[in-house]
LUMDO-714847 format. One line per 10 residues: number of its first residue (from 1); for each residue x, y, z of C-alpha. Coordinates in nm, 2 decimals. Each point is the difference from the previous one (the first is absolute). Layout:
NUM = X/Y/Z  ...
This chain:
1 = 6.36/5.78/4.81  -0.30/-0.06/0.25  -0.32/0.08/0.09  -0.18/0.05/0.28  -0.41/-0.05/-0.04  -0.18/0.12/0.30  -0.39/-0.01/-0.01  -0.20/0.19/0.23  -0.40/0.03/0.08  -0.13/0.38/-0.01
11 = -0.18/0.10/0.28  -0.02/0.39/-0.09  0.16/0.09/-0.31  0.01/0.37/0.05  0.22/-0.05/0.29  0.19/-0.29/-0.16  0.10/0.23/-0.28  0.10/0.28/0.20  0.26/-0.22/0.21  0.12/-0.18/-0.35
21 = 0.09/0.36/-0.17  0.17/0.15/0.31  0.13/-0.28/0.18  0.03/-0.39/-0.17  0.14/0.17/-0.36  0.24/0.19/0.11  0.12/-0.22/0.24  0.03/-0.26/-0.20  0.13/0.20/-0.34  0.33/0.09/0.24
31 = 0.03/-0.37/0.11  0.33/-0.19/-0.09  0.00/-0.18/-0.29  -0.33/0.18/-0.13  -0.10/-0.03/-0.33  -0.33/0.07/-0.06  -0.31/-0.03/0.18  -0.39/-0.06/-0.16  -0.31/0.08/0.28  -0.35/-0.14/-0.16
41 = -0.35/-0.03/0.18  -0.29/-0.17/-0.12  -0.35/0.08/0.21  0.09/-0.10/0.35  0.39/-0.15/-0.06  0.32/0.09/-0.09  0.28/-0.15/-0.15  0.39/0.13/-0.05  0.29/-0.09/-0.14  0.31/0.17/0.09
51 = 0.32/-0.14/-0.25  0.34/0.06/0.16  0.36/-0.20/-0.08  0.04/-0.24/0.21  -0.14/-0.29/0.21  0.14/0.19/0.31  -0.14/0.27/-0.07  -0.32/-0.12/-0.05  -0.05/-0.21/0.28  0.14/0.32/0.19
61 = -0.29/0.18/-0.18  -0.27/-0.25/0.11  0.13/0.01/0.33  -0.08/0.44/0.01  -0.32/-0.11/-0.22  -0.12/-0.17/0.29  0.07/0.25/0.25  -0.12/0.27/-0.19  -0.35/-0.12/-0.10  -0.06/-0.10/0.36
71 = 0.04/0.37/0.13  -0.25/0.10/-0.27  -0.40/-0.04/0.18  -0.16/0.06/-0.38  0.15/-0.37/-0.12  0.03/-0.37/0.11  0.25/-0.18/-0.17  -0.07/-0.34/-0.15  0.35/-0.04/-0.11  0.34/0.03/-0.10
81 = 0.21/-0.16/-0.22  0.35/-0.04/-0.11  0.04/-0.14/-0.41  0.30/0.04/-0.23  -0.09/0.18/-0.31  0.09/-0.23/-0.32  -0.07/0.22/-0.26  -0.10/0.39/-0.07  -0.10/0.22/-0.26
């Protein structure tokens, strides 16, 4: 399994959330290789990790990460990141 960490500054949340409930999830719930997916904020950043099977799939996933946060105006992204999950409870 891997995980794909993408962190993100806030600049209106109330729009943010709206285009992370009806676009970003369930996009990326029907992605191949999906697994599961975890969206947190914390004042003016956010922070995701999406778990899905395989290296392929995630660097496929941070590849559509990238595009998507792009087309949203209410974020910036600071990041992305591709790690291989080592353990899980």
């Amino acid at each position: 399994m891997h995980a794909v960490v993408v962190k993100v500054t806030i600049g209106d949340r109330e729009a943010a959330q709206q285009r992370l409930d009806q676009d970003v999830v369930p996009q990326v719930s029907q992605a191949p290789g999906f697994q599961a997916g975890y969206w947190t904020w914390k004042d003016n950043t956010g922070l995701s990790m999406v778990i899905v099977d395989s290296e392929d799939a995630a660097n496929q996933m941070a590849d559509r990460a990238r595009q998507m946060v792009e087309s949203i105006d209410a974020v910036s992204l600071e990041g992305v990141e591709v790690r291989e999950v080592v353990a899980h409870a």
